[in-house]
N, C-alpha and C positions, 0 to 999 in steps of 0.2 A: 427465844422463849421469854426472856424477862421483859422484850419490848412489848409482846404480845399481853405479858399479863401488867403492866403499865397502863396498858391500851384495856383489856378487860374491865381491870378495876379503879377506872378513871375515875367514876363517880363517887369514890369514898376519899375522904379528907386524910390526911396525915395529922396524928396528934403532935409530932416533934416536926413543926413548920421547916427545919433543916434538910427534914428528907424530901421534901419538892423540890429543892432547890438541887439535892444530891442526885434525885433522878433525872431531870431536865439535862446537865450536865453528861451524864452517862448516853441517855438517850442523841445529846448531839456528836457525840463519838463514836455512837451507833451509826448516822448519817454520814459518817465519815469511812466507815467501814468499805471492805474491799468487796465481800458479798453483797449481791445485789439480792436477793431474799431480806439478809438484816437490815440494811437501808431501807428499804419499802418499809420493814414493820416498825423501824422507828419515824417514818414519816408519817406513818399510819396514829402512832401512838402521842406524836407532837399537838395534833389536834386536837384534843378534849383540854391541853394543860393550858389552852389558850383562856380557859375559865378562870385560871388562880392569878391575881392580882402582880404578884413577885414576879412569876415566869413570863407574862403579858409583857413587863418592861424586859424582861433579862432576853425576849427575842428578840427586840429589835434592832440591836446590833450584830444579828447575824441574821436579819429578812432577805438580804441579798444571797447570801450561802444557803438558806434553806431554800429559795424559790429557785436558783440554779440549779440544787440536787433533785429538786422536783422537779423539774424538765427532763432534765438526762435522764430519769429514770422513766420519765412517761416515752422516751425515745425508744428504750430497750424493751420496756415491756406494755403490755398494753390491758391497763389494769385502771378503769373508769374512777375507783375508789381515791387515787393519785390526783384527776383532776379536781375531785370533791375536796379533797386538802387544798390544793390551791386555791381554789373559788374563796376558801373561806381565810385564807393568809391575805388575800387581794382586797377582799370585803372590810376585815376585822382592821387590818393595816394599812389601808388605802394612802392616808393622809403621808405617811411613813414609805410607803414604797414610789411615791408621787417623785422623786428626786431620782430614781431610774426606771420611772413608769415603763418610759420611749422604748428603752431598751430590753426591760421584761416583755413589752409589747410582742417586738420583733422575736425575741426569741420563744412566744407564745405560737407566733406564724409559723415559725420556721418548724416547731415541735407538730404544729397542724398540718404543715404539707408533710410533712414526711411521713405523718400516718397517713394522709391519704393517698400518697405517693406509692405508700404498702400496699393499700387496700386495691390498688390498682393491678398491683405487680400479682398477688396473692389471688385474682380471680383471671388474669389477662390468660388467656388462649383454653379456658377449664370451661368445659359444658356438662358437665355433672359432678357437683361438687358434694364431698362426702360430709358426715355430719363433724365433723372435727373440723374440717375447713370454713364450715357454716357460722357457726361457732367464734372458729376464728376471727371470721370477717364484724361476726357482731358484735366482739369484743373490740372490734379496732373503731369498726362505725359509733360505739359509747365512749369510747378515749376521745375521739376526735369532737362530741358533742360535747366532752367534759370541758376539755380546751377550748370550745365555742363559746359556753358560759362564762370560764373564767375572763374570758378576753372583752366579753358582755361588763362584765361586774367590774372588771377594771377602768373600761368606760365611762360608766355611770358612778363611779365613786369619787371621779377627776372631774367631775360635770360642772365646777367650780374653776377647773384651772383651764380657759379656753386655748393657751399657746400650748398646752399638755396637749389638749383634743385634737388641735390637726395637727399635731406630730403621730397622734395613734392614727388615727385616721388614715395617713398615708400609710402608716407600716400594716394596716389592716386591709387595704385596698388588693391586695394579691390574694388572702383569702378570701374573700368575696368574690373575685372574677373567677379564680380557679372552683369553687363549688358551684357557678353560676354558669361557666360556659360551659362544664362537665357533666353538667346536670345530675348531681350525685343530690338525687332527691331525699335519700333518709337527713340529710343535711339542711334542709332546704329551712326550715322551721329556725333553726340554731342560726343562721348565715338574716336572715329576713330582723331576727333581733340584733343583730350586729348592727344593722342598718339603721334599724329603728333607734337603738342606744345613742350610735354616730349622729345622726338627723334628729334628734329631741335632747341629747344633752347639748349639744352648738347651738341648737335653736337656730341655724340658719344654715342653708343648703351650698356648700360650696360646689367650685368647678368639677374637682375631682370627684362628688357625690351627682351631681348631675350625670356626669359620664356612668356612673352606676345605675342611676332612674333609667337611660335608655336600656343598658343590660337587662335589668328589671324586669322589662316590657317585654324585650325579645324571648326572655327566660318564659315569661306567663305565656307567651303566646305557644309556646313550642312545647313546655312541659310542665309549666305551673300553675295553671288553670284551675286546678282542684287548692291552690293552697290561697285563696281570697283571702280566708279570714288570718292567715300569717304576714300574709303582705300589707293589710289594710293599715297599721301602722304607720309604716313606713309610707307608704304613698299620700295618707293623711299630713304626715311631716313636709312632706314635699309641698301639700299644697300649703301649709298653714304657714311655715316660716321661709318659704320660694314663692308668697304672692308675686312679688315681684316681676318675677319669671312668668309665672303662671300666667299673671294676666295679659302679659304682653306678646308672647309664646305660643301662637297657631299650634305648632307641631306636640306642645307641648301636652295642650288643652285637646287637642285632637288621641293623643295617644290614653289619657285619663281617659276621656267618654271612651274607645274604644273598650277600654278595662270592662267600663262599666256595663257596657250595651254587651258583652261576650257573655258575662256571666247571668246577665239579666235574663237572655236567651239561647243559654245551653240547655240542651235537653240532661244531658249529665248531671250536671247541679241542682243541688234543691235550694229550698230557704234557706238553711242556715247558710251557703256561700251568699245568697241576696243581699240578706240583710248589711255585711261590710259594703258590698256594692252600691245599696241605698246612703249607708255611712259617707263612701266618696263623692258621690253624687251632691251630698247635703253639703257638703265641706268646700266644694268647688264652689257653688253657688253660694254661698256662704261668704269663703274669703276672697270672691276675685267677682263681686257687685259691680256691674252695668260693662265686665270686659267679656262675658260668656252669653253674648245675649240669644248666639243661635244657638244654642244646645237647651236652651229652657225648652221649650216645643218637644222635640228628642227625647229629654228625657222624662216629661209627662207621658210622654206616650209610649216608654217601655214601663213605667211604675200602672200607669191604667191598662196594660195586659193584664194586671193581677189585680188591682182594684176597682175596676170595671165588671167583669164578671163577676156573682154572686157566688160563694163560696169556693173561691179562686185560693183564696190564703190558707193553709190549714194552722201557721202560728200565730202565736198574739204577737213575738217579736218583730216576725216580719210586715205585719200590719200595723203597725204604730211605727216603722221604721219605715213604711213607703209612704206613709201620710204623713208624715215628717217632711221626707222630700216634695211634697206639692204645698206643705206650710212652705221650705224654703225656696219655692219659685215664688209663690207669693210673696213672701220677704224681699226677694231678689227683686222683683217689679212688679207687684199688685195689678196695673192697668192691665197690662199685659198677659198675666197668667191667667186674673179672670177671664179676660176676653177669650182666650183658648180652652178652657174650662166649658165657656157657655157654647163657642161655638161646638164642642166636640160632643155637647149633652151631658159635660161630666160635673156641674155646679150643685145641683140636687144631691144626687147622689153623693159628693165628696163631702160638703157642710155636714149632711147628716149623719158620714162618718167620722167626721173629726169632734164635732158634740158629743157623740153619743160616746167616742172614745177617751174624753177629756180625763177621767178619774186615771185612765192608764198612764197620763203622761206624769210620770214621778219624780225624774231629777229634775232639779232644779233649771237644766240646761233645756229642758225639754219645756219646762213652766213659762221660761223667760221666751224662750221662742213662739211658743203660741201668743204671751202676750204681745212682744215686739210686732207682729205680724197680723194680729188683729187691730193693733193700733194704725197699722201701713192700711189696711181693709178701710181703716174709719175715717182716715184722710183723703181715699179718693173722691173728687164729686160723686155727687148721686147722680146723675146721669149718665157716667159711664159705669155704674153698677150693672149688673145684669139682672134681670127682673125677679130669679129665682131670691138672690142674695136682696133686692130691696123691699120682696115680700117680707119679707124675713127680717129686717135691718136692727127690733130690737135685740134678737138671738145673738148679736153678736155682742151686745154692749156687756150680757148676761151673760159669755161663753170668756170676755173675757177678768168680770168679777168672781166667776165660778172657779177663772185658775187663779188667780191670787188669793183667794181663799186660801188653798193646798200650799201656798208657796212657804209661809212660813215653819210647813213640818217638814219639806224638802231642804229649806235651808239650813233647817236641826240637824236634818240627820246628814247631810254633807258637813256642817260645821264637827259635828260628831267625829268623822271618817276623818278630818284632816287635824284633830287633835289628837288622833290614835296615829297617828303617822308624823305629828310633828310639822305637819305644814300649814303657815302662816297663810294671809288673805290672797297674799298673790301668790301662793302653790309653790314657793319655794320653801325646801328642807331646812326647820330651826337649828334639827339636830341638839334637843331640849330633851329633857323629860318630861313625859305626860304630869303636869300640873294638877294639884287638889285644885277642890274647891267649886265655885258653881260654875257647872257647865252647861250649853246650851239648855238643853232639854232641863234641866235641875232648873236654871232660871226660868223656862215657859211657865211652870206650875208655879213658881211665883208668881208670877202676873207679868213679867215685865214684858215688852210691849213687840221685840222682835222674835220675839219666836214664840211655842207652843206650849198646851197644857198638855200631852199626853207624852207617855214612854213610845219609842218607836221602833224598840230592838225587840223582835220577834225572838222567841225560843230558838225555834223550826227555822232562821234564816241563817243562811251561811253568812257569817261573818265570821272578816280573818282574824286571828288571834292579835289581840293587841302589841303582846310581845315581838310579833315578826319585825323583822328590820323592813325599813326603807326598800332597799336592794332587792329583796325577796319578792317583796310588792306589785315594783315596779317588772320584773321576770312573769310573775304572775297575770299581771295585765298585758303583758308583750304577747305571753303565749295564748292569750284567748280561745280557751274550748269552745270546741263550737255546742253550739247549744243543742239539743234534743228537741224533735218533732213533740206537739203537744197533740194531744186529743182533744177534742169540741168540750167535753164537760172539765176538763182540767181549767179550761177558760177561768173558771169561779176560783181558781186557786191563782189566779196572778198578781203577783205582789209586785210587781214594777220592776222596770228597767234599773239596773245595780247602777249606784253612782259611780263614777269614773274619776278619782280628782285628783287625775295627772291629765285629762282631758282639757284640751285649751280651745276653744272657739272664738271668735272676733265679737261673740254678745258678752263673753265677762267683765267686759268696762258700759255694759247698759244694765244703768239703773232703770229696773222697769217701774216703779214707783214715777219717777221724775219725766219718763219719755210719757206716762201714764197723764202724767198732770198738763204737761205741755200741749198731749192731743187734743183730751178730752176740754181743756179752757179753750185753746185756739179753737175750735170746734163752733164753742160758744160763741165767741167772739165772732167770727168771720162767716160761718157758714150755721147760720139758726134755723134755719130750715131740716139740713139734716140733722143736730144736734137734738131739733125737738122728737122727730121720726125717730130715735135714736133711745132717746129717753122717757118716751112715753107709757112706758109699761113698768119705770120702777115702783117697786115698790118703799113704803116710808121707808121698811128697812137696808135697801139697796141705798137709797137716798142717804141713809147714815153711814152706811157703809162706805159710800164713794168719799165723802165728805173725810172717816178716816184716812184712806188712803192718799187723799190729796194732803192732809197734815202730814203723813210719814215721807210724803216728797218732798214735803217742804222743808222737816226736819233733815231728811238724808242731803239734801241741797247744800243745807248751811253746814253742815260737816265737811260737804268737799269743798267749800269754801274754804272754811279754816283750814283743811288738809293742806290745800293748792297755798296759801298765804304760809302756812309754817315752812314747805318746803321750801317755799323763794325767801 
């Protein structure tokens, strides 16, 4: 009872500072206790004091005894609330628990098979189970999700210590195949961020992680099919830091398109599983340029099943997500993709959805894309254009000053997102406090010269609470909801694709300013023929416009100059 009302009346302060320090003490007596009731409720009741500064330091030399009693107890009973404790001893103490990560690890594994080892035993040979054993089962299926996370969070909070990572790594590699060759689907979602955690905090795909991409595979084929948008992480990881592999790797590159073309055309699935699928699709072609040259073909020709037909799409996501991908065949080889565009009859018709869809494309990854891509359009000769695109040829010069227009409230409000998070230019965690002072958007309405004059945080938009952690974040984005069918007139309410800025792609080191100036001169230079077809419908004010732009390349140029000269 007095852990309970501890636990109660967390939120009120002691006016004689001595009495926190006298309950903290009682309460880890309580954890020591012989009742396994009392110990639960002062485990229960340890978490809120994790707020008072005093008791904060007076844990730490007992995080190993407290994270011990919290196993054992999630052994004997199975009470989800016990993982939630963990998750946040793992979180709050990370740096501190990091000297017997390895070994919390393992005995986080061990405390997971044995629930599921339950959960086994608890239904094996039962063909009508009653409501208490129901019950049962799904109090153990939340224990065992509790322990998925914690094991998540202890990942991602070591993402600093890489000799730490592949020591969790292996001791986490048994839960993974045993939920994966078991197919214990309520799992599936918790076991897919394990992967994702493992493969994005290394940032690089080991051997023992590759033997898991095959499981992976064999898993979707046989019973993961409906979980696209849980996997699309991890597979993303696969390609973006296993180019490597990827590009060189028939079997490998053959089992991705597989992914891809399954869910592309299952009658089962709707858009929202496509759209991760167009995600992978883009990523391949993306990070593994001129080693994926047969599957460009293939995969234009599952994205124009649905962009082909007239009102084939019924989301904005999934159509700005499959025009993405014939931007990224273009990207990938412009000659080529035209040519297959024109001969298929799809040139028309694509241009003038990708124009007319320009205002939707809102992150900045998406801005940088069309421009990278329209500049690759502007360097082919003109006579291997195809006639639709050289009727056409000023549209593109305009399609792609229309997107650097936007770029700079894109790059606000990403700059925004990653100083609400604390992360620096290259995405890695300062681990700072949010700083006064002028910030992006505060400076736009200054005047100064990189960013914008308007506010860009809607009321009405889901934004996370500043306060959240890092940790929190990053689970948030792992778990990706899948998004809801829109309606035709909802259309008018679409605010753009949510920035992602744990999202890494191969264009974050392209300055499109500078790739911008290099085309658009060399253009001049070498090819005045197109460059005048090109440019013959600016207007004065295009004309001044361009003119700004080639200064801000110029300027961002001699930045990386000094950057490149301080480093060396």
């Amino acid at each position: 009872m007095a852990c309970e009302i501890v636990n109660q009346f967390s939120d009120l302060d002691f006016v004689d500072p001595n009495n926190i320090g006298i309950a903290f003490t009682n309460l880890m007596d309580c954890l020591r206790d012989d009742q396994l009731p009392v110990k639960v409720t002062a485990a229960l009741a340890l978490r809120p004091m994790i707020r008072h500064t005093s008791i904060f330091e007076a844990m730490k030399p007992h995080l190993q005894f407290i994270m011990h009693e919290l196993l054992a107890m999630t052994n004997e009973i199975d009470v989800d609330t016990l993982a939630e404790v963990m998750d946040e001893f793992v979180e709050v103490f990370a740096q501190d628990l990091a000297p017997f990560a390895v070994q919390l690890c393992e005995q986080l594994r061990d405390t997971f098979l044995h629930i599921c080892e339950d959960m086994d035993k608890g239904t094996e040979g039962v063909d009508d189970l009653s409501d208490a054993a129901i019950d049962e089962a799904s109090d153990r299926t939340m224990a065992a999700m509790g322990v998925l996370k914690t094991m998540g969070t202890l990942i991602i909070s070591l993402e600093s210590t890489p000799e730490v990572l592949n020591q969790l790594e292996i001791a986490l590699l048994p839960v993974i195949q045993f939920t994966l060759q078991n197919a214990i689907i309520d799992l599936f979602d918790g076991v897919f961020e394990i992967i994702d955690s493992c493969t994005y905090s290394g940032k690089t795909i080991s051997p023992n992680m590759w033997g898991i991409f095959e499981l992976i595979y064999k898993t979707f084929k046989e019973s993961a099919v409906d979980f696209m948008e849980e996997m699309f992480p991890s597979l993303d990881n696969y390609i973006s830091y296993g180019k490597d592999v990827v590009s060189t790797n028939e079997n490998v590159q053959h089992t991705i398109y597989d992914i891809i073309e399954t869910v592309m055309k299952s009658d089962r699935l709707g858009e929202s599983d496509r759209v991760p699928a167009c995600k992978l699709a883009e990523s391949l072609l993306l990070n593994c340029q001129g080693h994926v040259d047969k599957y460009v073909a293939p995969i234009l020709a599952l994205v124009f099943e649905y962009l082909g037909p007239v009102d084939r799409i019924r989301t904005v996501e999934f159509r700005i997500q499959a025009i993405e991908v014939v931007i990224g065949c273009l990207y990938y080889n412009p000659v080529v993709t035209l040519r297959l565009l024109d001969e298929n009859g799809w040139t028309e018709r694509f241009l003038s959805m990708w124009f007319e869809n320009l205002d939707k494309f809102s992150r900045v990854y998406d801005k940088k894309l069309s421009i990278v891509t329209l500049c690759s359009i502007v360097s082919v000769p003109v006579e291997q254009l195809p006639a639709a695109l050289r009727n056409n040829w000023p549209q593109v010069l305009q399609g792609i000053l229309t997107t650097f227009e936007g770029l700079p409230m894109a790059q606000a409000k990403r700059k925004e997102m990653e100083t609400m998070y604390n992360i620096d230019s290259d995405g890695e965690d300062e681990g700072n406090e949010v700083g006064e002072g002028h910030n992006a958007l505060e400076a736009g309405q200054a005047g100064e010269t990189d960013v914008v004059e308007e506010e860009w945080v809607d009321d009405e938009e889901d934004v996370v609470d500043e306060d959240s952690e890092y940790i929190e974040y990053l689970a948030q984005q792992a778990s990706r909801s899948r998004p809801t069918d829109r309606d035709d007139d909802e259309e008018s309410e679409w605010d753009g694709l949510e920035e992602e800025i744990y999202f890494e792609s191969p264009l974050d080191n392209v300055d499109p300013y500078i790739l911008f100036r290099d085309v658009f001169t060399g253009l001049k230079q070498h090819n005045p023929i197109s460059y005048n077809e090109l440019t013959k419908a600016l207007t004065p004010e295009h004309q001044a416009y361009i003119l700004t732009l080639l200064s801000t390349a110029d300027a961002n140029a001699a930045k990386a100059l000094e950057a490149a000269a301080a480093e060396a």
